[in-house]
N, C-alpha and C positions, 0 to 999 in steps of 0.2 A: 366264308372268308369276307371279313368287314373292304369297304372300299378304299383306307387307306393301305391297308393290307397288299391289296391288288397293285395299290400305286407303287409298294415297292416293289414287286417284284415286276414291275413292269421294266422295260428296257428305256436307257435314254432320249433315243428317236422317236421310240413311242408313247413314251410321254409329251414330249415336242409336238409332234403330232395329235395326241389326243389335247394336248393346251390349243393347238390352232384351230380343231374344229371344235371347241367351248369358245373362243373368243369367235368365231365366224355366227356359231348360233346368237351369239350374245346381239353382233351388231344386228343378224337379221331381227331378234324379236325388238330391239330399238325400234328398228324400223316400224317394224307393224304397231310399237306404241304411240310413234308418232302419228299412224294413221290416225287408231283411234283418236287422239286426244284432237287430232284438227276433225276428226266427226264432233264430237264432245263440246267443241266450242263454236264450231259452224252451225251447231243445232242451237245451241244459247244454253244448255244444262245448268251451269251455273246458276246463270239468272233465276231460273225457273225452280229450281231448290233453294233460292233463297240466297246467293252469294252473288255480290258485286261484279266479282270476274272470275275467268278461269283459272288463274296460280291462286284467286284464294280460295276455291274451293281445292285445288291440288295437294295445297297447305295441309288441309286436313285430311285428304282420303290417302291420298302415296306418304305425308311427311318426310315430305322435301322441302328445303329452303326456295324462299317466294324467286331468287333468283337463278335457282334452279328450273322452276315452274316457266320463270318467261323464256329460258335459255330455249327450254325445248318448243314453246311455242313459235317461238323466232325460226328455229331449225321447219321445222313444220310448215312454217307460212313459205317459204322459198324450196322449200322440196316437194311439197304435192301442191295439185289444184285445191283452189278455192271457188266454192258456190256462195255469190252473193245474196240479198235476199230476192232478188227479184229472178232468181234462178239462173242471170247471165255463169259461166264456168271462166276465172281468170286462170291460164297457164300458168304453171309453177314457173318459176325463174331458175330451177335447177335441177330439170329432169334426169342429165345423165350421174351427178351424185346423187341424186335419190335413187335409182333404177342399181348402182354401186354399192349402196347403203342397203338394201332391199338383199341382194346377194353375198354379202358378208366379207367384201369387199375393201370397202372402207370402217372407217368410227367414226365415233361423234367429235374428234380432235381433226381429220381432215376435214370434215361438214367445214367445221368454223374456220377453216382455214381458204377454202372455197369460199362461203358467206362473204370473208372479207376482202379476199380478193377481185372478187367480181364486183363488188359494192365499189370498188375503187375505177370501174370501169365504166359505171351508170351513165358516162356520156356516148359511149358504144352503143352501137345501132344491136338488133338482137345475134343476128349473124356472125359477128365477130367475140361478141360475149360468148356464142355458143361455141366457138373455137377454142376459146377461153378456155372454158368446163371441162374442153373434151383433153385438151393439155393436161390440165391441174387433176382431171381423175385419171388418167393415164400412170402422170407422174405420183400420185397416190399409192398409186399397187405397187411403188416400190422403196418408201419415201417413210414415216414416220412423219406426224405433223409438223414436228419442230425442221424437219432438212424438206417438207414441202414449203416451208415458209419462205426458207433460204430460196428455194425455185422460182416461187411465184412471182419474182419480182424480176425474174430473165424472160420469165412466161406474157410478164406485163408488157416487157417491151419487145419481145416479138409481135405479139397482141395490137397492141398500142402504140409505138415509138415518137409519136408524135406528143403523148404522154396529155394530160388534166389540160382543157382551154384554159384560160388566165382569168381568175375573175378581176371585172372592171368596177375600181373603189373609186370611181372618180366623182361616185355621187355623194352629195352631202348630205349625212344622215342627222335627225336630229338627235339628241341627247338621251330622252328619255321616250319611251314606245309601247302601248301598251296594243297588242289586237286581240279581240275579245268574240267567240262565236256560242251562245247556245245553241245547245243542241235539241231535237225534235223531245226526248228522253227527260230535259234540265240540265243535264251537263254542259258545264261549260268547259270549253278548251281557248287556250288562249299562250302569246309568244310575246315577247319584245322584248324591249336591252333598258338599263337604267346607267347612268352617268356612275364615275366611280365612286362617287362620296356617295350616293344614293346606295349605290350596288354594295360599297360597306357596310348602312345601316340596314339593309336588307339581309347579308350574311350574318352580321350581328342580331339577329332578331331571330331567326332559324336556330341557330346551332344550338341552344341550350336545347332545343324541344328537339334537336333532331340526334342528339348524341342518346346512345341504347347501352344498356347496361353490360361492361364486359363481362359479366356471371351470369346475365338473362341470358338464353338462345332469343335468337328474332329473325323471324324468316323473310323481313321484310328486305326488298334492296335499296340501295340507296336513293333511288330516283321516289320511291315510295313514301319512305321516310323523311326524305324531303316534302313531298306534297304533305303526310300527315303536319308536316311541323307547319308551314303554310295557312294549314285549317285550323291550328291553334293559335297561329298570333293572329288570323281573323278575329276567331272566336275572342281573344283578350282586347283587342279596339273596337269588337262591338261591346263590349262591357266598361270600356272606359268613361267616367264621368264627363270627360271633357272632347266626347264626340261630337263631332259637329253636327249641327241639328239643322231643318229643315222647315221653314214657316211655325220655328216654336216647338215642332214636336221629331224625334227623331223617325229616321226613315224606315217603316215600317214592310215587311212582304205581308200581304192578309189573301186570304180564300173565304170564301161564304157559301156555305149550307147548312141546309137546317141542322139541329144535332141527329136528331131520329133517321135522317137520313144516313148520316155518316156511320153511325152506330148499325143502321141496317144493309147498310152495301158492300158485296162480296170485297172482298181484297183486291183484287183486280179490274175492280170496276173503276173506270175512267171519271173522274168527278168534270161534273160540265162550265161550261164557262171561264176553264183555265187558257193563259195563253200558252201555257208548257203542257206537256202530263204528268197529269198528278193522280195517282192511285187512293182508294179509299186509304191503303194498306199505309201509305205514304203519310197521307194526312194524318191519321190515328197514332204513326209515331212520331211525327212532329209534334202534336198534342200532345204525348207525354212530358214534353217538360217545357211548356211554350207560354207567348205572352197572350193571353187570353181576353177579347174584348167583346163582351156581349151586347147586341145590338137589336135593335125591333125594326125588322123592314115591312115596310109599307106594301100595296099592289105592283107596283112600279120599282122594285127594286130601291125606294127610297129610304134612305136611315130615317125612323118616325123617333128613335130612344136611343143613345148610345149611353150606357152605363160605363163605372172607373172600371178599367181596365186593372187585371188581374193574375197573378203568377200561379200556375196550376199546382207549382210545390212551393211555398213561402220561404222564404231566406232562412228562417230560425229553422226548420228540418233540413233543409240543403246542408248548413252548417253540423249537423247532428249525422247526415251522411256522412259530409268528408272525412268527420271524426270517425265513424265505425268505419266506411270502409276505402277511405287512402287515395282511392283512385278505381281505375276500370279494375271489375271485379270479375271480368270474363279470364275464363283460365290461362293462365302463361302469359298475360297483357299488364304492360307495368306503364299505361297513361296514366298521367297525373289527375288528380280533380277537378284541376281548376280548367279542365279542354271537358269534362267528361255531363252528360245529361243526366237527368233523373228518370228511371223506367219505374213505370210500375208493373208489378210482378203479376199483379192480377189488373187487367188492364181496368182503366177508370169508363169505360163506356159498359165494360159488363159490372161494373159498382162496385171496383176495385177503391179503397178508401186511401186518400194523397197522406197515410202517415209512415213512420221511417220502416216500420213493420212492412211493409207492401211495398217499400222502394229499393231500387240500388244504383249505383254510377254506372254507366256504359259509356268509353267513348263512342267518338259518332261512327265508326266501322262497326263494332261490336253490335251497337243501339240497333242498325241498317239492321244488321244479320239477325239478331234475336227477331225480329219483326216481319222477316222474310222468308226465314226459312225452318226447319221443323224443327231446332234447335230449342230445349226450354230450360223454363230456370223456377229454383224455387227458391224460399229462404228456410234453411236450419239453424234454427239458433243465434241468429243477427248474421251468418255467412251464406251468402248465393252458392248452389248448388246446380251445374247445367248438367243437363241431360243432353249427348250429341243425336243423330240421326241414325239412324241403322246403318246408310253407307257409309257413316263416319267411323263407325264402333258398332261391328253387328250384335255385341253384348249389353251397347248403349249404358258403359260403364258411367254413375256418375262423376263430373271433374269439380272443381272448386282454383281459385288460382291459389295456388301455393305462394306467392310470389307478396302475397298480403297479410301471410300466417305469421 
């Protein structure tokens, strides 16, 4: 007897019954995926196969949308502990939903329903948030998300009554605000506000690179696709002819070591005399499509020769790219050209040769990844062909982007 077979001759209530403990397993094994995936990224996995962060290697091994990938990470970060690196243990901020969610109790529609209620109480000492929780998962076990929402806001002020302190605007802020931190890694994070006519020409300048194609899928979310568009009207005002320049010459970032070195040091070797870090792995793919100025130093670290400075792919094949291949030629990525670098397929330190045969577009996410992690690529016939990883494709089917065909 096949198992829909079974289903009908099954009786009403026990059906009901066999749907409640399928959805009861469902929220338990949530739960336990949230374990792992806050193990997965408290280890650094990502990083260490070669991706930026954790929704985007998620991206590729679950194929879920990138706003999927942070939703659960967000759930994750406020329901179990976190171990920093120095091994201190931060309390979860939402033991008795998670210990709820663990027992098939709740779903991931209460989670976020908690998440935001409690976020709204952040000026509560722990004690009264914890009262909080123990309300809102009560009210849970008998509530549906949508009539817990309707609760939590009787919940707030039992909780709370005295309700948000007032914030005090009596200070004068100025106009325009930039704060700006690098970080130990090179990244930089950074906040502030721009006056409204600024903040106009600054949404005018985003939007064309940030609208995504409504027939592509894009797993990115908004806040993503914002920063990528960001990295592209960079990348267009440093190309601009009429960049302001600096004692004559524009402002250049430069790193120095010898070639034979860079050529010979592992991937993960720390190159010296950076004030950031900087990887061999790093450096080698900035060099892929960089401004290149060869120089004779001295004993002393003195310039004895500086030679013309030089573009490692020359304009006339850049051009000859755009023409064959449109934009990022990683699979299902539809960046334009004019954001995207020039890789070479066979790298140029093992005597890979800078012609259009041996190059392709990558933007600067894709470039990152091909360079970091086991991901490869070749050329068939003027079109990039990638190979995934085994945990991406245990058949390591190859992909090509359709999206350029």
């Amino acid at each position: 007897m096949t198992a829909m077979a079974q289903l009908w001759s099954t009786s009403d209530t026990s059906l009901v019954d066999e749907l409640c403990a399928v959805e009861e397993r469902m929220r338990q094994d949530y739960a336990r995926m949230l374990q792992v995936l806050a193990e997965v990224d408290s280890r650094g996995v990502a990083a260490r196969l070669g991706y930026s962060n954790t929704p985007a290697l998620l991206v590729h091994v679950l194929r879920v949308s990138r706003a999927d990938a942070r939703h659960r990470l967000a759930q994750a970060e406020d329901l179990l502990d976190t171990t920093t690196l120095t091994g201190s243990v931060v309390a979860a901020s939402m033991p008795l939903t998670a210990a709820a969610l663990e027992r098939g109790e709740v779903g991931s529609g209460h989670v976020d329903v908690i998440r935001r209620t409690l976020r709204s109480m952040a000026h509560l000492d722990a004690e009264r948030r914890g009262w909080a929780e123990e309300l809102l998962v009560i009210q849970a076990g008998e509530d549906d998300p949508a009539a817990l929402l309707r609760h939590a806001g009787r919940i707030r002020d039992i909780v709370d009554p005295d309700g948000t302190p007032p914030v005090d605007d009596g200070l004068v802020l100025p106009e325009r605000l930039l704060r700006r931190h690098v970080r130990r890694d090179g990244r930089m994070e950074f906040k502030g506000w721009l006056d409204p006519e600024n903040a106009a020409l600054f949404d005018t300048l985003l939007k064309p690179f940030e609208k995504s194609d409504p027939e592509v899928p894009d797993t990115r979310g908004q806040a993503e696709r914002a920063g990528d568009a960001f990295a592209d009207v960079l990348k267009m005002a440093a190309n601009c002819p009429d960049l302001p320049t600096k004692n004559g010459v524009r402002t250049e970032v430069a790193f120095t070591i010898p070639l034979d070195a860079l050529i010979a040091a592992a991937d993960d070797t720390i190159l010296p005399g950076q004030s950031h870090y900087l990887t061999a792995r790093e450096a080698r793919r900035i060099a892929c499509d960089s401004h290149v100025l060869p120089a004779v130093m001295g004993g002393e670290s003195q310039p004895l020769d500086i030679a013309v400075p030089a573009y490692v792919v020359p304009s006339h094949i850049r051009r000859g790219l755009v023409l064959r291949d449109r934009g990022c030629t990683f699979p299902s990525c539809d960046r334009p050209a004019s954001v995207c670098d020039a890789h070479h397929v066979l790298s140029w330190h093992r005597g890979g040769a800078t012609q259009i045969d041996n190059l392709i577009l990558l933007c600067g996410q894709h470039h990152r990844l091909i360079h970091r992690s086991q991901w490869a690529v070749r050329l068939d016939n003027g079109h990039a062909v990638f190979t995934p990883p085994a945990f991406v494709d245990p058949r390591q089917r190859p992909r090509v982007n359709r999206l350029r065909q």
